[in-house]
Each structure stands twice: as C-alpha cells, then as structure tokens.
C-alpha positions as CSV (number, residue, x, y, z in Angstrom):
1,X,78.3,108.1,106.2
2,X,78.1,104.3,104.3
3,X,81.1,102.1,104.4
4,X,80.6,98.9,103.0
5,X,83.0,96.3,104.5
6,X,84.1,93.2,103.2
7,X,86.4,91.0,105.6
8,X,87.7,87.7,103.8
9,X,90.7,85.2,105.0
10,X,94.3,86.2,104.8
11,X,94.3,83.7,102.2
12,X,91.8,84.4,99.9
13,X,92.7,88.2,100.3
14,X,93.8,89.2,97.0
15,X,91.3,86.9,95.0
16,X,88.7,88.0,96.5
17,X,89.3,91.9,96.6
18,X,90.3,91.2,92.4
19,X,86.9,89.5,91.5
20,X,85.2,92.1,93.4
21,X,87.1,95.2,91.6
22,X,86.6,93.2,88.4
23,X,82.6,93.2,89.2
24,X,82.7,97.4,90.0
25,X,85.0,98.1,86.7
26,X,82.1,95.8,84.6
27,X,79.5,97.8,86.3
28,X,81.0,101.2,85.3
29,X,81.3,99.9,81.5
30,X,77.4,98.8,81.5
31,X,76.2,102.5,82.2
32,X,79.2,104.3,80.2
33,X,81.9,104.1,77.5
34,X,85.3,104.1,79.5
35,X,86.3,103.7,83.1
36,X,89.0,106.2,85.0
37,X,91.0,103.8,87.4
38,X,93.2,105.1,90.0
39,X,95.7,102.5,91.4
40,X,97.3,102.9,94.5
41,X,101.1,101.6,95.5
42,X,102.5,100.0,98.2
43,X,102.8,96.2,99.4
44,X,99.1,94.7,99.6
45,X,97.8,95.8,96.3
46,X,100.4,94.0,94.4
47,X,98.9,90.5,95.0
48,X,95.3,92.3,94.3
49,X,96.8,93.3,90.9
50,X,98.6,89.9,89.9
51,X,94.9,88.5,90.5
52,X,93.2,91.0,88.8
53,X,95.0,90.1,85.8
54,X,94.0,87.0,86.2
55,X,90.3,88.5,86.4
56,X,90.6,89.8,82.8
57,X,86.9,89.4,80.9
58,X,86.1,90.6,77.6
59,X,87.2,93.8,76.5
60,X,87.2,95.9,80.4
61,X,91.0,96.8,79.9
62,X,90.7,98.0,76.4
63,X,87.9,100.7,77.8
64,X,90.1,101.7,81.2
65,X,92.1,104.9,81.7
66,X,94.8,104.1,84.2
67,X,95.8,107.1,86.6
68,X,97.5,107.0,90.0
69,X,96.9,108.2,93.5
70,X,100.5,108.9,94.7
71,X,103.7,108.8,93.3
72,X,107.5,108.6,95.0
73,X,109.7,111.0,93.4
74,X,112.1,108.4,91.6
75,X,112.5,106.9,88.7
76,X,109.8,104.9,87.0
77,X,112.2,102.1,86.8
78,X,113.1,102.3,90.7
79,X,112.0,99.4,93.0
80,X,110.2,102.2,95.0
81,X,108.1,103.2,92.0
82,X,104.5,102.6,92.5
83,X,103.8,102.6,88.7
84,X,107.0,100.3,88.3
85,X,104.6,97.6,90.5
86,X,101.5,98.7,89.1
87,X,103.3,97.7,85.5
88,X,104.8,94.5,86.8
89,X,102.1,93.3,88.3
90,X,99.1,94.0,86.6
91,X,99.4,96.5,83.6
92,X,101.9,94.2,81.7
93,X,99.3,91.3,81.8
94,X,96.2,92.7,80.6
95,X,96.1,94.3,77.0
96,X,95.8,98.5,78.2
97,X,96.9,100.6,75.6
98,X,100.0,102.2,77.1
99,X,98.5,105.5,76.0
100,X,95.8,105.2,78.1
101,X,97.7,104.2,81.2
102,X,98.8,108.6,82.9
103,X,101.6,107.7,85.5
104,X,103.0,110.7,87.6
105,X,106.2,111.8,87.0
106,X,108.0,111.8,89.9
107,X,111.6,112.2,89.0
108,X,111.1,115.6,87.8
109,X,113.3,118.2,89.3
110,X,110.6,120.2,89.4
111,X,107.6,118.7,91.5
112,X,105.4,120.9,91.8
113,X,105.3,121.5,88.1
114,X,105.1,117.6,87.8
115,X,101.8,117.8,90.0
116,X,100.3,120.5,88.6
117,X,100.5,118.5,85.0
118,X,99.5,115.7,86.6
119,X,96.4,117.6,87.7
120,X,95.5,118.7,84.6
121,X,95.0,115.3,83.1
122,X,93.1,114.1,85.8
123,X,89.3,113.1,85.0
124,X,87.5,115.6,87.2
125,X,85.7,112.7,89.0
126,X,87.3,109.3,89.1
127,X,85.2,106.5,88.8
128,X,86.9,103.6,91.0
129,X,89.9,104.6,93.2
130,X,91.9,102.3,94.4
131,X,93.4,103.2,97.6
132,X,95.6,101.9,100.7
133,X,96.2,102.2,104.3
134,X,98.9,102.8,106.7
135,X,99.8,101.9,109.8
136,X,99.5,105.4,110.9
137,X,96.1,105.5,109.3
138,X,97.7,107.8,106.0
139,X,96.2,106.8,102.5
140,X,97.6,107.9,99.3
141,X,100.4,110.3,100.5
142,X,98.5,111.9,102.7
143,X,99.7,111.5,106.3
144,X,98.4,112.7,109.6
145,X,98.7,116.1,110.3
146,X,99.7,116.8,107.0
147,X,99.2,120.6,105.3
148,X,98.3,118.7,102.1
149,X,95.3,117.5,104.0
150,X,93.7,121.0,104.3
151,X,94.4,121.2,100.5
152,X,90.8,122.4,98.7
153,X,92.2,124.2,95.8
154,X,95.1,121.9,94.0
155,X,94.0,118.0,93.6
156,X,97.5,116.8,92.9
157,X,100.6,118.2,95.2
158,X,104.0,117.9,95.9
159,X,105.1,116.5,99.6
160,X,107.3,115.3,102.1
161,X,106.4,112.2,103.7
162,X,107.6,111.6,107.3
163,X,109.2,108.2,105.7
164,X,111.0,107.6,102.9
165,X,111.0,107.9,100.2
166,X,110.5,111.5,101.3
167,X,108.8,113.7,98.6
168,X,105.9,112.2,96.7
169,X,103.6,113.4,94.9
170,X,99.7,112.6,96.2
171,X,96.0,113.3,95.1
172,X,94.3,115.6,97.5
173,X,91.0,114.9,99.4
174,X,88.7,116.5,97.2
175,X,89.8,113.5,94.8
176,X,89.1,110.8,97.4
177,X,85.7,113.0,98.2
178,X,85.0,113.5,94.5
179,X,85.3,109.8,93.4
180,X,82.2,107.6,92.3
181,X,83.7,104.5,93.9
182,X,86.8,104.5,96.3
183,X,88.2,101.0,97.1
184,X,90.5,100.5,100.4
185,X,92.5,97.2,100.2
186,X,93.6,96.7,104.1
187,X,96.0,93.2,104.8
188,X,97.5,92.8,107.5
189,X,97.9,92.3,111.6
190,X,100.2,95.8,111.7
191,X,97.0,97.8,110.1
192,X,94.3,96.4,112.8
193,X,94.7,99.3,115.4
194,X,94.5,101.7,112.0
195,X,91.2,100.3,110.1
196,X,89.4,100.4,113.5
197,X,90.7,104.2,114.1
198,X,89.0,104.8,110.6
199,X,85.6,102.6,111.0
200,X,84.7,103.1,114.1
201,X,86.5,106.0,115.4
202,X,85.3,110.2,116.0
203,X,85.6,111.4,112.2
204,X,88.4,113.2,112.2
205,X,90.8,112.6,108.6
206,X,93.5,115.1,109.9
207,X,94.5,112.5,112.2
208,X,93.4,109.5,110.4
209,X,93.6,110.6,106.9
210,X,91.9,107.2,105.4
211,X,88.4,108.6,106.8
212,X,88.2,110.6,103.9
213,X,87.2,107.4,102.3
214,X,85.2,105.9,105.3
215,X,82.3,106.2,102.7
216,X,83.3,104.1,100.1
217,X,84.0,99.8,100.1
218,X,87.1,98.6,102.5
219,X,88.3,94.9,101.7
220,X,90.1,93.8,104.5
221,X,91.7,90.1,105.5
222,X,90.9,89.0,108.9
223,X,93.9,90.1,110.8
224,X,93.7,93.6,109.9
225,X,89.9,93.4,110.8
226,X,90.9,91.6,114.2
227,X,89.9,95.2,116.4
228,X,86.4,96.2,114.7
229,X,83.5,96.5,117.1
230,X,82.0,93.1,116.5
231,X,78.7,94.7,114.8
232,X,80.6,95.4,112.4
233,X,82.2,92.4,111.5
C-alpha cells in the first residue's frame, strides 16, 4: 500500500497543498475532457480552497464537476454547511458553472432519500477526492466503529455522527477505494496522534477510518506530522 506524503510548514500549508491540487486537476485534463472533484468540509480545507482560487490557470474550472464527500443535514445557507464554505471560499472565486457544481442536500426531511439521489449522480469513479481527518482518525463522515463503514452496497448514506451536527450524509469506502486520486489535507498539532495511527499503524479503517485512503497523497503541516516514524518524514 503507497502513500505519498508531503509534510510542509504550518505556514506555507494551504499554498502549498493548493499548487499541488492545481498540478493533479491539470494532470487529469491533459489525458481527458472533464475532471470529477470531491471537496471535503471542515476547518483546514478552507484556507486550501481560498488558495486554490488563487491557483486558477486557464480554463481547469470551466472542465470540473464539483461533488462532495459529506454533508451536515442543514441548510446550505447554515454556518455548519460544508458546501456553504466550499462556495465561500473557493467556488465563488473561480468561474464553475453552478450547474456543474452537485452539492448534497442535507436538509431534506428525508435522508435517506437525499443519499440515495445523491448516489445516483455520483461519477462511478471520482477522479481527485479531496478528503480530511479527525482527531479520532474519521474522514468524510465516517467515524470509528461506524456501521456505515462496513457499507459495500450503497456509496452515499445517511448517519449519525457521535458529534454534532448529528446526522450527515457521507460517501462510503468503496468511494474512497474507487477514487483515481484521493487527497488528505492534515493541519494541525490535535491530528498528530491521528495521522500517525493512519501511516504507520496495523491497517485496520474500522478503527481508524482515514486508512481507507492510506494509498493515496496526505499533505500534512509539520505539527500534525510531529509523531511519524522518522523514515518517514
């Protein structure tokens, strides 16, 4: 199992892991027409995303499909809405066409009907994923010990979260398996104990459900790399 793994200073975090998403969305374009992108929400990739707007070069975002890896069952207009960041911070800058940009629709009454259309609009293989990592080691809305983690069948679920917001809806790992590319964005001192659970530790994604993308490239800062065996730093 490869893992490529990029470690760059706390400050030069979010430029670096921008130029180096711009670089993998180019490369898709050279070899095909269009490029599915799955962003991911929560705290670090915000930064990432205001500097990938930044990154903008010739015509990428007019060619990108924009779909997401969780969701929290609120409004899209709710400070707790992971397309409501994704929007502010990056899709608002770059010139997407809004119709290519497939959001989940978590305040549905409904959820489980709201993942299942989600699922059907999903490319059957992603080609970059964008996702995060916990504290606890979850990624996406997929938390340890999870049912949703022995999921084969459905790709996108309804959930409960052991934090809140409570119910999401979340990808499933045959997505994160499936995808061409998956990208881990990892910042911070409180995610150290995780990263090196998923690096270096016994492979085992029901506890630490972000080795389901242990193959794929993790961009990490410093301090959140701080407790990785030293070869591979």
């Amino acid at each position: 199992m490869t893992t490529e793994l990029v470690v760059v200073e706390t400050t030069a975090f979010a430029s670096a892991a921008a130029r180096r998403l711009m670089v993998e969305l180019q490369r898709v374009l050279e070899s095909q027409e269009r490029c599915s992108l799955a962003l991911s929400g929560g705290s670090t990739p915000r930064p990432v995303y205001e500097c990938l707007a930044a990154e903008s070069a010739g015509d990428v975002w007019g060619r990108v499909d924009v779909f997401f890896g969780d969701e929290r069952c609120v409004r899209p207009t709710d400070p707790a809405s992971n397309f409501r960041m994704a929007r502010e911070a990056l899709l608002d800058r770059v010139p997407v066409d809004p119709a290519h940009v497939h959001r989940m629709e978590g305040e549905r009454a409904d959820r489980d009907t709201a993942a299942l259309t989600y699922e059907a609009i999903l490319p059957a293989r992603l080609d970059v994923l964008i996702l995060g990592l916990g504290d606890d080691g979850h990624t996406a809305s997929l938390f340890p010990s999870a049912p949703s983690l022995a999921e084969r069948g459905r790709r996108v679920v309804a959930v409960r979260a052991p934090r809140p917001p409570f119910d999401r809806l979340t990808i499933t790992p045959p997505v994160i398996l499936e995808a061409r590319l998956t990208v881990a964005l990892v910042a911070g001192a409180d995610k150290a104990l995780a990263l090196a659970r998923v690096i270096d530790g016994a492979y085992e994604p029901s506890r630490t459900p972000g080795q389901l993308a242990r193959a794929g490239l993790w961009i990490t800062d410093t301090a959140a790399a701080a407790r990785l065996k030293a070869a591979r730093r």
